[in-house]
Structure formats: C-alpha cells, structure tokens
C-alpha positions in Angstrom: 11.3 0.0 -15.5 14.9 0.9 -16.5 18.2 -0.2 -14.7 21.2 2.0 -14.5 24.8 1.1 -13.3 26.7 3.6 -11.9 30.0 2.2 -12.6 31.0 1.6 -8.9 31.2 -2.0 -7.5 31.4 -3.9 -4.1 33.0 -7.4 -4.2 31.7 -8.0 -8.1 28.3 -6.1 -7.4 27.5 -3.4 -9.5 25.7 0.0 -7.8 22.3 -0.1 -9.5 19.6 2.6 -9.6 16.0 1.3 -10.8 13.4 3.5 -11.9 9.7 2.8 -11.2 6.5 4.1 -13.0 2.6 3.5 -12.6 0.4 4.5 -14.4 -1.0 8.0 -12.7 2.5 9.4 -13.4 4.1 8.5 -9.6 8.0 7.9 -10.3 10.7 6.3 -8.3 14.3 5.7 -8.5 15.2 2.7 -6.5 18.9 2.1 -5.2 20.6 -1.5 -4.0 23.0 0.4 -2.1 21.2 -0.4 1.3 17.6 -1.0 -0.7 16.9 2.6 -0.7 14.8 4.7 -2.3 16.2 7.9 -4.0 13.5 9.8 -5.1 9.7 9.6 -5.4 8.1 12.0 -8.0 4.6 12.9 -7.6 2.0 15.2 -9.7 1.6 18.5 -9.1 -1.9 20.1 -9.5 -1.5 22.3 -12.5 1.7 20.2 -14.0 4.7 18.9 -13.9 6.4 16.7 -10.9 8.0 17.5 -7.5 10.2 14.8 -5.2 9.3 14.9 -2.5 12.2 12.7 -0.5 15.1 14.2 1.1 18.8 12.7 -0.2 21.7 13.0 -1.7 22.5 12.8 -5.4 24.8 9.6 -5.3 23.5 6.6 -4.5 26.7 4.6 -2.9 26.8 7.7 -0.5 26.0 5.7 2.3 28.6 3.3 1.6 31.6 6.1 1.8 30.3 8.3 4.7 28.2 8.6 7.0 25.5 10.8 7.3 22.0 11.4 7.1 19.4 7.6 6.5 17.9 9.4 3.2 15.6 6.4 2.3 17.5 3.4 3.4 15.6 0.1 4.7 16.7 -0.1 8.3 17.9 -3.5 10.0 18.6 -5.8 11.2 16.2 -4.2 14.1 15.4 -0.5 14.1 15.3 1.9 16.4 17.7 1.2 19.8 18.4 -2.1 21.7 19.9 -1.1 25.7 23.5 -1.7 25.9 23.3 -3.5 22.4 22.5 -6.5 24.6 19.5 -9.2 25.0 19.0 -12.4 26.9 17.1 -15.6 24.9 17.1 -19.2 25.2 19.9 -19.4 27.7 22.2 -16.9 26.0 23.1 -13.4 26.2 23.6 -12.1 22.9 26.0 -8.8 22.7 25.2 -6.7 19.6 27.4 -3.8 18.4 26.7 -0.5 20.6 27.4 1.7 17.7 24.8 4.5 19.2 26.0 6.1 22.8 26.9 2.7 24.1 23.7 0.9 22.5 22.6 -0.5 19.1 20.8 0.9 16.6 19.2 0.6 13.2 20.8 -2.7 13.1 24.8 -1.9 14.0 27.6 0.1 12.2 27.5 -1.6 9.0 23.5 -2.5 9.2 21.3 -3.3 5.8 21.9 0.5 5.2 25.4 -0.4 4.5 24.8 -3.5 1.9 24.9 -3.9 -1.0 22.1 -5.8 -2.5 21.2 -8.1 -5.5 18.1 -7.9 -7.7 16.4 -10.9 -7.7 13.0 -9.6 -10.1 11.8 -6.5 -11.7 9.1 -5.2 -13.7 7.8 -1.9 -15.0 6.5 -1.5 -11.6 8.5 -3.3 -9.5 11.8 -4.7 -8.5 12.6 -6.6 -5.8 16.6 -6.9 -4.0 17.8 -9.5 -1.5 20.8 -9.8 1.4 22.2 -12.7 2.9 23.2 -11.1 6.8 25.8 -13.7 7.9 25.5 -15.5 11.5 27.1 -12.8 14.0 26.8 -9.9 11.6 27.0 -7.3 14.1 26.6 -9.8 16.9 23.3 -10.9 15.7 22.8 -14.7 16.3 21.6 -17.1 12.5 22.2 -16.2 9.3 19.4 -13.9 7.4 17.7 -13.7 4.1 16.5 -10.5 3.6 14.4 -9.6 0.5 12.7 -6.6 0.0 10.1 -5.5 -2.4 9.4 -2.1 -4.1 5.9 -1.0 -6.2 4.4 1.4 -7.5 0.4 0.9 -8.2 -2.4 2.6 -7.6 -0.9 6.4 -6.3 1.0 4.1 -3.8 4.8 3.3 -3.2 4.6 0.0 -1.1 7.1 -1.8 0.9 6.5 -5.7 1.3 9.6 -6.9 3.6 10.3 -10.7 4.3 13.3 -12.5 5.8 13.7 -15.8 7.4 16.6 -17.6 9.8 18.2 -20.7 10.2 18.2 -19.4 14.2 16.2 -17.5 16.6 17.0 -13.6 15.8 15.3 -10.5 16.5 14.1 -8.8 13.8 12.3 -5.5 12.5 12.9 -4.1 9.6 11.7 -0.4 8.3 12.7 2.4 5.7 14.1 5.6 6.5 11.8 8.4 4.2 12.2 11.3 4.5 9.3 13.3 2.9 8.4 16.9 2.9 5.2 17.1 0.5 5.9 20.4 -1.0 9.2 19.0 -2.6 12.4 17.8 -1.1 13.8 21.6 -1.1 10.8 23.5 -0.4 12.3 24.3 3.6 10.4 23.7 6.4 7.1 21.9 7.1 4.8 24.8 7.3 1.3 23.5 6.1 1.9 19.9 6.9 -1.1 18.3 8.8 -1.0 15.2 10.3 -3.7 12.9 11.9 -1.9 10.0 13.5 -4.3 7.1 15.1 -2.5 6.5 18.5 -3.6 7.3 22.2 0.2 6.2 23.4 3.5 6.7 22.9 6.7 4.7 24.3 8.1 5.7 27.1 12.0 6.6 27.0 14.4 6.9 29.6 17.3 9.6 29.8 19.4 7.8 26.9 16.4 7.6 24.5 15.6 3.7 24.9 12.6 2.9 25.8 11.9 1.2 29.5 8.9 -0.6 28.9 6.0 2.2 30.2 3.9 4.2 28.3 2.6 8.1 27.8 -0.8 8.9 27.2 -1.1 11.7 24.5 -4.5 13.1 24.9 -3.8 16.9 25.7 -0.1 16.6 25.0 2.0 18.2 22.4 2.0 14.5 21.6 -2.2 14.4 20.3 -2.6 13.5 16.8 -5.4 11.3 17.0 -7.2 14.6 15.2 -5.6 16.8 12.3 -3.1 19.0 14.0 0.0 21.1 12.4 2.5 18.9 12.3 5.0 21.8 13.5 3.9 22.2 17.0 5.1 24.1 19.8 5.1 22.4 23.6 6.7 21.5 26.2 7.2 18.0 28.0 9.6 15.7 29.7 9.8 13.0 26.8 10.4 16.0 24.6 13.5 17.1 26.6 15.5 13.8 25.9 15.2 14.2 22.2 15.0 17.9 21.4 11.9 17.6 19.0 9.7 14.6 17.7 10.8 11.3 18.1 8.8 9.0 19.4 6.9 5.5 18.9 3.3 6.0 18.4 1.7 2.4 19.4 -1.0 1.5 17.2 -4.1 -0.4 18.2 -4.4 -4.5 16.8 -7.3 -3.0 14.3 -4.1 -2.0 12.4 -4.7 -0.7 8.4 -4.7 3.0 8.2 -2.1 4.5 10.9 -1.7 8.4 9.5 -2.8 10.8 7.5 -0.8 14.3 6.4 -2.1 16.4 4.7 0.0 19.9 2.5 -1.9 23.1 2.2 0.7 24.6 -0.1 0.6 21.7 -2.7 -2.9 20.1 -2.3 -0.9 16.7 -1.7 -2.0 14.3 0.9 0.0 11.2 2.3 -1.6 8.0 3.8 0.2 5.6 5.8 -0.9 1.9 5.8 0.7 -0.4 7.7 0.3 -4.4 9.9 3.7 -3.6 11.8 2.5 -2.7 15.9 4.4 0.5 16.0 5.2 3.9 13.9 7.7 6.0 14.4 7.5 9.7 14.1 10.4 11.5 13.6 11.1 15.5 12.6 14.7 16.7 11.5 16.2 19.5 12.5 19.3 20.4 10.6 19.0 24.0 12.2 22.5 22.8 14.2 24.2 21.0 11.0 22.7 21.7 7.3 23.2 19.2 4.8 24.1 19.4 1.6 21.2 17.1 -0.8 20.2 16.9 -4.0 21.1 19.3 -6.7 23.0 21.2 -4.1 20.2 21.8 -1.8 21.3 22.8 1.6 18.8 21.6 4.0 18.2 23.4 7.0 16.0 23.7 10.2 12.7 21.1 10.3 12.4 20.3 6.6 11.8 16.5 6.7 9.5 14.5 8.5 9.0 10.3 8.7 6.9 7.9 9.5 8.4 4.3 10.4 6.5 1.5 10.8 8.1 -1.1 13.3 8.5 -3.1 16.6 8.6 -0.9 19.4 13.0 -0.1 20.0 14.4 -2.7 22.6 11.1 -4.9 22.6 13.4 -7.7 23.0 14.3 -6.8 26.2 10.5 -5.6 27.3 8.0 -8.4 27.4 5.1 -5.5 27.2 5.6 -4.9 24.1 5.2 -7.1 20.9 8.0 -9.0 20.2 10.3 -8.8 17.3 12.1 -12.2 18.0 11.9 -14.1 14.4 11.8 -17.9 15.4 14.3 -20.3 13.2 12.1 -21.6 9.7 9.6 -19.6 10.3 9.0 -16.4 7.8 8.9 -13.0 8.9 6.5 -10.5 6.0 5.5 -7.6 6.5 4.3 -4.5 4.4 4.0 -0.9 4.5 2.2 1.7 1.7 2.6 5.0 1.4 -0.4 6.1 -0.5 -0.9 9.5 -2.2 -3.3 12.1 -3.2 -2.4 15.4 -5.7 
C-alpha cells in the first residue's frame, strides 16, 4: 500500500489518497475525503488495466463543490427521510431537508463531506474513522464511524461499523459508480444484469417511499433473470424518477444480491451483501455532462450502481427493516463487490 498527501488540509488533517493491491493485479486508490474510493483498476483480457469507476481527478472535490457522489460512503442514512423528520422515544427529531424539503444521504455536509482519519493500513487494506457530533445535521448521539477498505481475492469489500452513545438511525452505503468497460467507455450497451428481487419500494410523487411495495415480475423492473441493463418501458414509478432508481428488497437468505455481466470486456461484477435493501440506480447526464477524469466528459447513461442499504425513510415505515442503531450497541455491516476478467 502507499499513502499520498495532496497538500490540502482541513482543521490539521491532511487530504490522503491510499492505494490498494491484491494479488490478481485489482488496484484501488482510496481517498479520506468522505472515505471514498477514486478508482478501481481491473484486468483486461489480453492486457493492461481499465477503471472502471466514474470521478473526478481531485480527491477534496467534494469538499469545494458540489456535484456528482463519485464513490463517496453515504451517511449518516442514505437514500431520503420525509420532511427530514422522524418520531422515537417521545421525541421528534428534525433532520436537515437539504433534498426538495427532505433529507438525504445524510444532510448537506453528510460523511461525504468529512474528512476522515486512518486509523490502520496494510498492502491491502486501510481502514478511516469519523466522529459525527450529537446534532450533526439534526441527528440525535454522537457517532463513531469507521470504515474499512480491501482488496482480496478479485474483490473490493466494504466492512462498515459505527456505534452511539444515543438511539440514532443509521445506514450507511457507498456511492460507485461503475461502468465495466472503463469509466469513459459511454454508455452501458452490453451491460447485463441479474438482480435477485421480486419487489421494489414503492415511492410517492416526491420520490420517498410510503411504505407499499411493487411487484416486478413482467415489469421493466424484472431482473430476477439476466436482462440488458438498458431497458426500454414504461410505468408509473418510472415517471417520478425519469430512469432507474429504485430499492430492490432482498429476501432474508441474503449473500449474493446481483450479477452484471459486459459483453464488450468479458468482465463480470458480483454483488454480495447482509444489508435488507439494494439500490439500483442509472445516470443520465444526457441533460448536464460532467466533466471526470482525465477530462472525460460524461454523457447520457454511462454509470450504473448498486447500493446496499435500509430501505429510504424506514424510520418512519414500520414495514420495513429498521435502521434505528440502539445506544451501545454496534452497528457492522459489509458489502463486496467481486469480479471476474
């Protein structure tokens, strides 16, 4: 593993970027600027390496603008909470509604926006730490956040764990955003995907979900066998959001969630997970390019992810697992995104 210090700083922390290595030749660069990951080099067939994550070239970009999530661990809670308000114990707690009156991915200044400290790394691993005040963003108990990065076996792997001195919702995920052919190959054409979910969550006009389901046997939904990734279709949940982006509920025989498979590089992508939830999301820059890596100017549905998590606003919708973290107790989960070349 090497470390690399960018020269910027945030109150005495330096901006670090960590590069990972295992031994079939999968490469990382690791950033504490929100714990995410930069880059993720994988094999090519007859030689050499592609990176296959969307981003940006500096790392302390998300700390001075805002813009696209390019690999950033998500949190306090992902995904959208109504109103940026829930009710527990007696108390209403009022979050920041940073997102078209509601919260999201864990506020305006959310773990995206931290910087973190390295507490261990190795040739394969490093692991980086927050401390989220009591009240940061509204959120009740003060948070210690750790996250660990590996690389082993063909397989980046995400172990989360945090724990509270007071009740506090909590789901944290990571923000990849992978195309399989390389980061500026354009759009998904080839991508295949078999996702192992016969529901989605349900979401209302505002894109929060209201506690009811959708079957997605027949649907432009239906993953649960290989099917393009790119699809065409029509349906009412896909008129609040424009394109894919949606929970996929996952059965309590959790282990492998999705598959996706490349015909243009030969590459395949498993998803493991223990979190209840995934969400599937497509970009669409085809309204508002962005300028990435090297210059790259990516455009139209070039990205996809796949976001293991509580189901959005579960705090307020008892049918759903619950992401409350109780105080003392510890909160672990992982994630691995495993790969074939």
């Amino acid at each position: 593993m090497s470390e690399r210090r960018t020269g910027r700083a945030v109150n005495g922390v330096p901006v670090c970027v960590y590069t990972l290595r295992d031994a079939s030749g999968l490469a990382a660069e690791i950033s504490n600027v929100g714990a995410a990951v930069l880059s993720l080099l994988v094999p090519c067939q007859g030689g050499g390496y592609d990176d296959i994550l969307l981003g940006q070239d500096e790392p302390e970009s998300r700390l001075i603008r805002w813009g696209p999530m390019f690999g950033v661990t998500l949190g306090r809670c992902a995904g959208r909470i109504r109103h940026g308000i829930y009710h527990h114990g007696g108390e209403t707690v009022v979050l920041s509604p940073n997102k078209m009156g509601h919260h999201c991915h864990g506020g305006f200044l959310g773990l995206d926006k931290r910087l973190f400290v390295c507490d261990s790394y190795s040739e394969d691993s490093v692991t980086l730490s927050y401390e989220s005040l009591d009240r940061d963003e509204g959120y009740p108990g003060c948070l210690k956040v750790s996250v660990t990065f590996t690389l082993k076996n063909k397989a980046l792997e995400i172990r989360y764990c945090a724990q509270s001195d007071r009740d506090t919702p909590v789901s944290l995920s990571n923000h990849l955003y992978f195309n399989l052919s390389g980061h500026s190959s354009g759009e998904l054409a080839g991508h295949r995907m078999q996702l192992h979910s016969d529901r989605i969550v349900h979401l209302d006009g505002e894109m929060v979900p209201d506690g009811g389901t959708v079957g997605v046997a027949g649907t432009v939904f239906d993953f649960q066998t290989p099917a393009p990734l790119l699809k065409d279709g029509t349906h009412e949940q896909m008129h609040h959001t424009g394109y894919f982006d949606h929970t996929y509920l996952l059965s309590e025989e959790r282990g492998k969630a999705a598959t996706v498979w490349d015909d243009a590089s030969g590459r395949t992508l498993t998803l493991y997970t223990d979190m209840p939830a995934v969400h599937f999301y497509v970009n669409n820059f085809a309204n508002a390019p962005c300028t990435g890596k090297a210059g790259t100017i990516y455009a139209g549905k070039c990205a996809f992810c796949l976001q293991p998590l509580y189901p959005a606003n579960a705090v307020n919708l008892p049918v759903f697992p619950s992401p409350m973290l109780r105080a003392g107790e510890r909160y672990e989960h992982k994630t691995k995104f495993s790969f074939t070349w």
